[in-house]
C-alpha positions, 0 to 999 in steps of 0.5 A, a space after each residue: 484495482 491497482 496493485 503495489 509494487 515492491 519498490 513502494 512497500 519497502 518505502 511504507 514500511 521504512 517510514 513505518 520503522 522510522 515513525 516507531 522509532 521516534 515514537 519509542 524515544 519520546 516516550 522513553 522520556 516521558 516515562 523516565 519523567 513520569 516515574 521519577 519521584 518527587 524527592 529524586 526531582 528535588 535532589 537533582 534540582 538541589 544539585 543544579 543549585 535550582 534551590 527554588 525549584 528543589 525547595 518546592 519539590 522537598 515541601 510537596 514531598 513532605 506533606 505526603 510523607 511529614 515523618 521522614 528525617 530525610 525529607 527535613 534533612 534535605 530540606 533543610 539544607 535547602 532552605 539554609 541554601 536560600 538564606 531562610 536559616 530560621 525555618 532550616 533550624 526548624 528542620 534539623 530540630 524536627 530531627 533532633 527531637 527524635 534523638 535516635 535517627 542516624 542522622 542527627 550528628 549532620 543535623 546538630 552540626 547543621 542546626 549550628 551553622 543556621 543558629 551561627 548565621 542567625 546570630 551573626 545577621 541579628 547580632 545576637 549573643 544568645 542565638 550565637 551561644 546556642 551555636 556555640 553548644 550545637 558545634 560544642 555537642 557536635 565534636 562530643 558526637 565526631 572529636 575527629 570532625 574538624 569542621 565542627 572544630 573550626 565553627 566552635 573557635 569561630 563562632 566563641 572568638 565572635 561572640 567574644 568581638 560582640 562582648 569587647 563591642 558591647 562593653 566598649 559601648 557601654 563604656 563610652 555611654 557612661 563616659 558620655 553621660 558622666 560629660 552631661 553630668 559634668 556639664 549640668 553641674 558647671 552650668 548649674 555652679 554658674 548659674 549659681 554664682 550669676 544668681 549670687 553676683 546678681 543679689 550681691 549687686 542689688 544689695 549694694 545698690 540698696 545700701 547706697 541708695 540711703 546715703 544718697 537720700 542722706 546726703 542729698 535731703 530734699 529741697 523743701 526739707 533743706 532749709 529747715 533742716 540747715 537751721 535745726 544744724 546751725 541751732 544743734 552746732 550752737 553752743 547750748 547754756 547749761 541750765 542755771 547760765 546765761 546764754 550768750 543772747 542774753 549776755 550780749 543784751 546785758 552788755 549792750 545795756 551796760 554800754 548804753 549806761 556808761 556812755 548816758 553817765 558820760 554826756 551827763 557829766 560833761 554837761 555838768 561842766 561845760 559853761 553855762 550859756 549867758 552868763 555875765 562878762 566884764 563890763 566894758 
């Protein structure tokens, strides 16, 4: 049997001390770790603006306890951090509904932070006038808090900007409907007159086109008519006179007597043919 030395047992029980040693830290570690809790995890999270990590933490921890107002404060805080001001707005009302808890002046001012940033991103009037009345009953809460002073002149010169732009919007919308209209109305008038050129033309034309009949009869009329023109252009007798037809053949008769009685008296005297001459 062999036996241990002097030099060998220091040796085992350095390395034993060593071992123990490196032992006693790691699970002085983890049992810092072990029996942190879940909100110190999340505010430490929360502080090295781990917002995700710290957000999980604080969501885990509320199931387990949902009444406390600390929980909802923090996480609504983080949540406001994460840029979800809708669902912080949830958190500090939770707390607000209560109005009694201690912390319900940081959750008014908070409350009008998340509703401003909401307004401003959706450009709402009225989410912006509800933060405007949380900054108004936060300086009630704190006269001397001049951050909630500061938020309530900024967010009503804001929602005084959005007003401007809205009323200029909607004056340029009635200038330009009044150009529309403006313009309707000038086509409609030109349109109009177009239309009454138009029927004043044809008319025209429909009342020239008798004088051009007139003026140009048609060509198996023309000579009846020319003869029905030259009849109407002859003088006409007056009932019991003589048409000038009839004195010409009157006329023409009586020449033709005058000049028979003529050549019947120059036959009486003319010599009568045969007649006895001196006897020679």
């Amino acid at each position: 049997m062999r036996v241990r030395t002097a030099r060998e047992t220091a040796a085992n029980l350095l390395s034993l001390a060593l071992c123990v040693g490196l032992f006693m830290l790691f699970c002085a570690a983890g049992w810092r770790d072990l029996f942190r809790s879940l909100p110190e995890e999340a505010e430490q999270a929360y502080r090295q603006e781990n917002y995700e990590q710290a957000l999980q933490h604080y969501q885990e921890a509320q199931t387990r306890n949902p009444d406390s107002d600390t929980l909802a404060y923090n996480l609504g805080n983080t949540l406001y951090q994460l840029g979800r001001y809708q669902d912080a707005a949830g958190q500090f009302g939770k707390i607000l509904e209560k109005d009694s808890t201690t912390l319900s002046s940081q959750s008014i001012y908070n409350m009008g932070n998340s509703l401003f940033e909401m307004g401003r991103a959706g450009n709402d009037q009225q989410i912006l006038n509800q933060a405007l009345e949380a900054f108004k009953r936060s300086i009630i809460n704190d006269p001397d808090d001049e951050d909630s002073k500061y938020n309530y002149e900024l967010t009503r010169r804001l929602i005084q900007q959005q007003e401007q732009q809205q009323q200029q919007k909607q004056d340029d919308k009635k200038q330009y409907d009044k150009k529309q209209d403006d313009k309707q109305q000038d086509d409609k008038q030109q349109q109009d007159q177009n239309q009454d050129q138009q029927q004043d033309k044809q008319q025209q034309q429909d009342n020239e086109k008798p004088k051009e009949q007139e003026n140009k009869p048609d060509k198996q009329q023309q000579p009846q008519q020319q003869e029905q023109e030259q009849q109407q252009q002859q003088p006409q007798p007056q009932p019991g006179e003589m048409s000038e037809e009839e004195a010409e053949k009157i006329l023409q008769a009586l020449m033709q007597m005058e000049k028979d009685a003529r050549e019947a008296e120059q036959k009486k005297k003319a010599p009568a043919v045969g007649s006895k001459g001196r006897d020679w």
